[in-house]
C-alpha positions, 0 to 999 in steps of 0.5 A: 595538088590541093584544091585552091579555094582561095580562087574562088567565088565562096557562099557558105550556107545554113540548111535553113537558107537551102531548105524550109526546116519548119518541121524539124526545127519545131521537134528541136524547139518542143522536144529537145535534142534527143527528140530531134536526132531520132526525128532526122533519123527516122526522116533521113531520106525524107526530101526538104523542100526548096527553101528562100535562097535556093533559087540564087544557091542553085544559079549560082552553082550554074555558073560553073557548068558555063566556066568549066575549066576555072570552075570559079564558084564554090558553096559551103556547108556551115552547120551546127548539126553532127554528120549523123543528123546532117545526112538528111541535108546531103540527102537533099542536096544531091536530090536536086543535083546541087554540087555542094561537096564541102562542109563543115559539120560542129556538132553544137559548136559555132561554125562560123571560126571556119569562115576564113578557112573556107574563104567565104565571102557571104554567111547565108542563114535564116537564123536572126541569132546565128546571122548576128553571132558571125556578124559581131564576129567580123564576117559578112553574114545575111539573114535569109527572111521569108518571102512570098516570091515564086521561082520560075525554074525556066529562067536560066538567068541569075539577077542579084540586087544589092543596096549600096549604103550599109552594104555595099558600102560602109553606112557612114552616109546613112549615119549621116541622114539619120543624125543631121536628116536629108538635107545635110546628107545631101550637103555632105555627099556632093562635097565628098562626091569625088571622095570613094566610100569605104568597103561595106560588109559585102564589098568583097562579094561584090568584087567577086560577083564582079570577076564573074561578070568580067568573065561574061564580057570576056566570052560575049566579045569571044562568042558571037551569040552567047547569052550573059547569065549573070546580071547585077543590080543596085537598088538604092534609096539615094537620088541626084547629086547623091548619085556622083560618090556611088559611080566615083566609088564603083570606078574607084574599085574597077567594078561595073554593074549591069543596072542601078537604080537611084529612087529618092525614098521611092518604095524598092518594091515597085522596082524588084516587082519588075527587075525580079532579081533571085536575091537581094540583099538590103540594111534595113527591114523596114521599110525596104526589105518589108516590101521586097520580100513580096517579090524577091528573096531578100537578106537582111545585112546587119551592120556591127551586130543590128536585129532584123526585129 
């Protein structure tokens, strides 16, 4: 029987969102391809060290070892490498005890046609080129940004923090505030509060992190003392009365979340500082993802092919 990735929760992952590739990418920037096949050669059992999205690939994984039976996570491989110079990254992989099994290996080729192949709700990559690329092509797809935030290995728990506008849902709100400013925004979402957002472009991982936390309701109402693992957060820019048309839209799509936060152009930074989520994903860079990543992974979401820079 094949194996069903259509049921499951589906990342797929750039080396350079798993691993910091600093080193070997500067060899391919200054020497060129030859240089950088024989350089993964020679380093091939040369570990990586952990990388920005690491600690949110890693609990992710987690989830399974808690759901055995349905297994329900799956993460991917999409690299741009040969299977020769990408042995490295399994090498690496199966030091830390990741089970990534599937990937998809192009050989210079872009890998993201392979998405809906391997069902995947969410491209990762540090890449700001690649990121857009699969953006234009229609997929969800976040660029990883650099953080200063530190992991603690202890903690079992994974948290992951969205923004709502331009992410969860579509941005037709911030288009509003950004041509007519605050006020009409406010005006246009009391009218439309009763009215749902369309989905944004992690609207589906949302959904599927949201199964997950079903899931945990399931089994704490079943197992008297079980702890919940999974822990999922909006962080967003909007206040009263915006706040009406996220919770219409939430019910409307079925979809509970553990905590949200409506700050009213507060800086997101003084939230994540405490909630300290693994990942959080956000539209804008500035000023938003500029101050998170000092304390949380952070992704940056394009919208129809947008520049982190």
């Amino acid at each position: 029987m094949a194996f069903r990735i259509e049921d499951k929760l589906v990342i797929g992952v750039a080396s350079s969102a798993l691993f910091e590739l600093d080193e070997a990418d500067a060899v391919f920037r200054e020497k060129g391809l030859a240089a950088y096949r024989a350089y993964q050669l020679e380093h091939q059992h040369d570990i990586f060290r952990k990388g920005v999205a690491f600690p949110f690939i890693k609990r992710l994984l987690a989830m399974n070892k808690y759901y055995p039976d349905s297994q329900p996570v799956e993460v991917v491989l999409l690299s741009h490498n040969d299977p020769d110079t990408g042995q490295r990254v399994f090498n690496s992989i199966q030091h830390y005890n990741l089970n990534i099994t599937r990937a998809a290996f192009t050989t210079g080729d872009s890998p993201f046609k392979y998405i809906p192949a391997y069902n995947v709700s969410l491209f990762l990559s540090a890449n700001a080129a690649d990121v857009r690329q699969a953006n234009i092509e229609g997929y969800a797809a976040g660029q990883v940004l650099a953080s200063t935030a530190e992991d603690d290995e202890n903690d079992e728990e994974l948290r992951i923090s969205f923004d709502f506008d331009g992410v969860i849902a579509d941005d037709s709100a911030e288009y509003v505030y950004k041509d007519a400013g605050i006020d009409r925004f406010y005006e246009t979402e009391k009218a439309r509060a009763a009215i749902p957002h369309s989905p944004g472009p992690l609207a589906d991982l949302f959904a599927k992190l949201a199964k997950l936390r079903d899931l945990e309701d399931e089994r704490e109402q079943n197992e008297p003392g079980y702890k919940r693992h999974l822990k999922t957060a909006i962080v967003t820019a909007r206040s009263a009365p915006a706040q009406e048309r996220v919770v219409t839209t939430l019910r409307a799509w079925n979809i509970k979340v553990d905590q949200t936060f409506f700050l009213g152009g507060m800086d997101k930074g003084r939230i994540l500082a405490i909630l300290k989520p693994h990942i959080f994903f956000d539209d804008q860079v500035d000023p938003h993802l500029t101050s998170a990543s000092h304390y949380t992974p952070s992704v940056y979401i394009p919208i129809n092919g947008g520049r982190a820079d």
